[in-house]
N, CA, C and O of each residue as an XYZ file, in Angstrom:
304
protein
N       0.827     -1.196      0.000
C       0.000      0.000      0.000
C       0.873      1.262      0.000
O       0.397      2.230     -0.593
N       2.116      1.404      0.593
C       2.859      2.229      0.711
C       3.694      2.599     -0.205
O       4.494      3.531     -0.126
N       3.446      1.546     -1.495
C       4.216      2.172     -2.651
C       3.427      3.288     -3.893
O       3.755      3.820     -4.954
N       2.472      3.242     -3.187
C       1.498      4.363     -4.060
C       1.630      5.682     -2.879
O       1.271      6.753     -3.367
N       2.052      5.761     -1.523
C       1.916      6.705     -0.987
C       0.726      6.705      0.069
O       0.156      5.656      0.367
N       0.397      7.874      0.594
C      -0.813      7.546      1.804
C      -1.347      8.737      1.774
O      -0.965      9.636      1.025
N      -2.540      8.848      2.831
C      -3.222     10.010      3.369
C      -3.388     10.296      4.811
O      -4.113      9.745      5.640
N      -2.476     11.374      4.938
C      -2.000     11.790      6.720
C      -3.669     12.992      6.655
O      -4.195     13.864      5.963
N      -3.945     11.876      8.429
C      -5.418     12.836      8.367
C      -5.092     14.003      9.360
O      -5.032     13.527     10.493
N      -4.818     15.586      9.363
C      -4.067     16.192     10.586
C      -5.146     16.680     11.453
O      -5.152     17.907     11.558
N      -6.228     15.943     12.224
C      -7.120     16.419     12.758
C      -6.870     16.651     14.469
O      -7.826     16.599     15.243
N      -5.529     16.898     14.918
C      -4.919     16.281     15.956
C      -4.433     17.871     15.951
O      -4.469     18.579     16.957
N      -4.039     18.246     14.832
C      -3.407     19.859     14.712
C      -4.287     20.824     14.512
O      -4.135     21.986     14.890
N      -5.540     20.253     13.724
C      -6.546     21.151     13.330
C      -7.280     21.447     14.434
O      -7.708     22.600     14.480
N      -7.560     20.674     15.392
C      -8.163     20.897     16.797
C      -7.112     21.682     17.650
O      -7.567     22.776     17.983
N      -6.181     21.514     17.983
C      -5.207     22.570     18.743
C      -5.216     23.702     17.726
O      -5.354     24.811     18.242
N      -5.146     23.689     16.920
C      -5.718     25.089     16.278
C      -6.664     26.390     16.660
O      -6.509     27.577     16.946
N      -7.792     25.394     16.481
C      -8.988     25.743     16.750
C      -9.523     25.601     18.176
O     -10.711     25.494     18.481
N      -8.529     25.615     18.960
C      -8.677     25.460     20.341
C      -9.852     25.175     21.009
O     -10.434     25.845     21.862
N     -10.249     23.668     20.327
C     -11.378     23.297     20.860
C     -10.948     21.980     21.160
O      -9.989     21.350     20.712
N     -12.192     21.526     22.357
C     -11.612     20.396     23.144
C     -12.097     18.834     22.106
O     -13.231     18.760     21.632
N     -11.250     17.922     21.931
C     -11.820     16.809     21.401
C     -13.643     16.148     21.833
O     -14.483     15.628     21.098
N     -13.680     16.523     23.530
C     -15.176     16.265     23.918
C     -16.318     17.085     23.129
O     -17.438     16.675     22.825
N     -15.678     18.500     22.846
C     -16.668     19.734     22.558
C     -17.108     18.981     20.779
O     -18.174     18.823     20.184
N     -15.888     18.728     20.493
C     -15.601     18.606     18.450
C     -16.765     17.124     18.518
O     -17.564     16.946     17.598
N     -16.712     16.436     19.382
C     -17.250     15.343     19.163
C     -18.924     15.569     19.448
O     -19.747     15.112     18.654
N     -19.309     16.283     20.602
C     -20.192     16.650     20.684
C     -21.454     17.423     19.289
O     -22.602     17.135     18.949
N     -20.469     18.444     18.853
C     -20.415     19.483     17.786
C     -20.946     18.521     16.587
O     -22.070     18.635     16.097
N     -19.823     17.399     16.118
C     -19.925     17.304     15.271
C     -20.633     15.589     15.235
O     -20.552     14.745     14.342
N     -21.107     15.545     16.161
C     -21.895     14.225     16.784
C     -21.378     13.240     16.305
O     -21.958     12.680     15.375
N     -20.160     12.743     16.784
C     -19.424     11.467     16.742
C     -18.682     10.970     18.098
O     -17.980     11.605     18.885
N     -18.974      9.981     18.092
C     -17.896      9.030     19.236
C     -16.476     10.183     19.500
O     -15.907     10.819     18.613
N     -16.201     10.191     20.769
C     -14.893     10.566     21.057
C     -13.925      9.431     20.507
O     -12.839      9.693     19.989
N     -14.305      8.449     20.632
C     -13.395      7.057     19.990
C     -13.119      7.488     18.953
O     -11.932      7.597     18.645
N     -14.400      7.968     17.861
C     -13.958      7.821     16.412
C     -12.716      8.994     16.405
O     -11.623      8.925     15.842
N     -13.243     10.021     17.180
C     -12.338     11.200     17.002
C     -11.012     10.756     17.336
O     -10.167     11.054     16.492
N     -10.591     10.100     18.378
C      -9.194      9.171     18.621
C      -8.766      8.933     17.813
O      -7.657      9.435     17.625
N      -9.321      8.020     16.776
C      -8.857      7.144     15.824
C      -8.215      8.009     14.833
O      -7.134      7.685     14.342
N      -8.970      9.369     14.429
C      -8.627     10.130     13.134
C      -7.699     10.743     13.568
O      -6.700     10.827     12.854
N      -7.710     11.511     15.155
C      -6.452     12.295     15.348
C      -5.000     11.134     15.401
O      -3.926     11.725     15.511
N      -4.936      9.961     15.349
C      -3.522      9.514     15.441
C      -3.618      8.622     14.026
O      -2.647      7.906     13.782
N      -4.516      8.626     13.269
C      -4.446      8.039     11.887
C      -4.483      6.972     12.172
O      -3.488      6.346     11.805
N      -5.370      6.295     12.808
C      -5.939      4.748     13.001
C      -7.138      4.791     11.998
O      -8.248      4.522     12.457
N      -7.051      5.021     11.024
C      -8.210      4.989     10.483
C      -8.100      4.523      8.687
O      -7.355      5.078      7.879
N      -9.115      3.300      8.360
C      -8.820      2.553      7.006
C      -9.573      3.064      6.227
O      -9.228      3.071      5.046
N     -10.270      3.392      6.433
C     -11.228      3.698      5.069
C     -11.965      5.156      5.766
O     -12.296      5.246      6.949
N     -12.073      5.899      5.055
C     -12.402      7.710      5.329
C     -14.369      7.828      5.199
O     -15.200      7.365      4.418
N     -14.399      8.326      5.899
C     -15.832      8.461      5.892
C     -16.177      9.940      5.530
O     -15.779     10.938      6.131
N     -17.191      9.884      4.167
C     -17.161     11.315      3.442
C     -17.540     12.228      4.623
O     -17.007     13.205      5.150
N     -18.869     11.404      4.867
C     -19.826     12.252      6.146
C     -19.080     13.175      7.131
O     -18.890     14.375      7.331
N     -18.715     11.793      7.711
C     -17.803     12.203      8.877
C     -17.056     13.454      8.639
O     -17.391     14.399      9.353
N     -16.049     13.668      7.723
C     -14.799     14.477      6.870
C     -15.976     15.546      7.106
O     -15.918     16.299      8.079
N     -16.959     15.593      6.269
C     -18.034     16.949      6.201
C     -18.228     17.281      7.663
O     -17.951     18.420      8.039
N     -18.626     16.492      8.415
C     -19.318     17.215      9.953
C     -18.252     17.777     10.635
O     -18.519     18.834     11.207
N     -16.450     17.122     10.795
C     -15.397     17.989     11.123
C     -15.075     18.957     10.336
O     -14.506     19.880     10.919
N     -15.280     19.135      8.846
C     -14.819     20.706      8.349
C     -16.112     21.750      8.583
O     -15.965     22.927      8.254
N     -17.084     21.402      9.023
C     -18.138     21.927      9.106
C     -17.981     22.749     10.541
O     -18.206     23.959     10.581
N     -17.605     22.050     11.633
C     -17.313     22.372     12.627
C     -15.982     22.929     12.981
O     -15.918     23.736     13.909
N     -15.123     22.647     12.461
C     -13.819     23.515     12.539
C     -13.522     24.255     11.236
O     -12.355     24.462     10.905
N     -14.753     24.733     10.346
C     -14.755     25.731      9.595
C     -13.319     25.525      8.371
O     -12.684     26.292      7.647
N     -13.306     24.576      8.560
C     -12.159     24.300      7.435
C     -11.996     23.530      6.096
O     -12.714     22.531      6.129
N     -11.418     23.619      5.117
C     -11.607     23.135      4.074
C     -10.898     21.487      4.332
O     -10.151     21.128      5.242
N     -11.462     20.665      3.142
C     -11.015     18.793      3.363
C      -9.236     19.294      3.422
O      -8.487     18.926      4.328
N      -8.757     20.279      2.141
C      -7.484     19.961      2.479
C      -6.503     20.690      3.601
O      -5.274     20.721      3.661
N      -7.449     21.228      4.410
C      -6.893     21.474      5.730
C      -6.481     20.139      6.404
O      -5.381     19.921      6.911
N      -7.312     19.456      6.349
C      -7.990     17.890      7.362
C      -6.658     16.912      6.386
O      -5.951     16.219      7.119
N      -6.487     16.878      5.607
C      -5.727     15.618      4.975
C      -5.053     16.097      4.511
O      -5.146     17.325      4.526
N      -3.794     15.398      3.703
C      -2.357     15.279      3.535
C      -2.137     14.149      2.809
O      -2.111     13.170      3.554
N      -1.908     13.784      1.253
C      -1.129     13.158      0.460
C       0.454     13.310      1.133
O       1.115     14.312      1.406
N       0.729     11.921      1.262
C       2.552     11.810      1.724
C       2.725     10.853      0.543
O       2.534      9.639      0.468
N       3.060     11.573     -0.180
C       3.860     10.800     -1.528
C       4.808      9.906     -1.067
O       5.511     10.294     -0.134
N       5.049      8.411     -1.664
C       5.850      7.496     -1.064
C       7.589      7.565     -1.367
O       8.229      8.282     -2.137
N       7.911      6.774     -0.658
C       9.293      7.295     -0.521
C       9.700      5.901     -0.725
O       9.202      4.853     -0.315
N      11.173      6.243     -1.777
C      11.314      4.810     -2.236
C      12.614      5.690     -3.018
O      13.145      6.721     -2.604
N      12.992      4.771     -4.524
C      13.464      4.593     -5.285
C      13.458      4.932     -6.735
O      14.277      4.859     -7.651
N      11.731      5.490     -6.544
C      11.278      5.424     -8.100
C      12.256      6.464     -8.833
O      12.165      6.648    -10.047
């Protein structure tokens, strides 16, 4: 999977940003504090559009605030 590269989700920075508390964002944006765990340390396999919408919605930010293409690192 890592030879095509990845997607760093920075929702861990975007919240210290926006100096709001992970309880408040979860509340806000009505999801599990779990799920919110998962996205701020990039435990997360498959992206949920929704989800992506209710955090830029709530921290007023665009998707490519929230994510990050890390082009892979290799040889090519």
């Amino acid at each position: 999977m890592t030879e095509y590269g990845t997607i760093r989700i920075k929702l861990d920075e975007l919240i210290k940003q926006a100096g709001i508390s992970k309880n408040k964002l979860s509340h806000r944006a009505e999801m599990q504090r779990s799920q919110i765990n998962h996205y701020c340390n990039n435990d997360i396999s498959r992206l949920d559009i929704d989800v992506l919408a209710r955090i830029c919605t709530v921290l007023e930010c665009e998707i490519g605030d929230l994510l990050e293409f890390v082009p892979p690192k290799g040889d090519n």
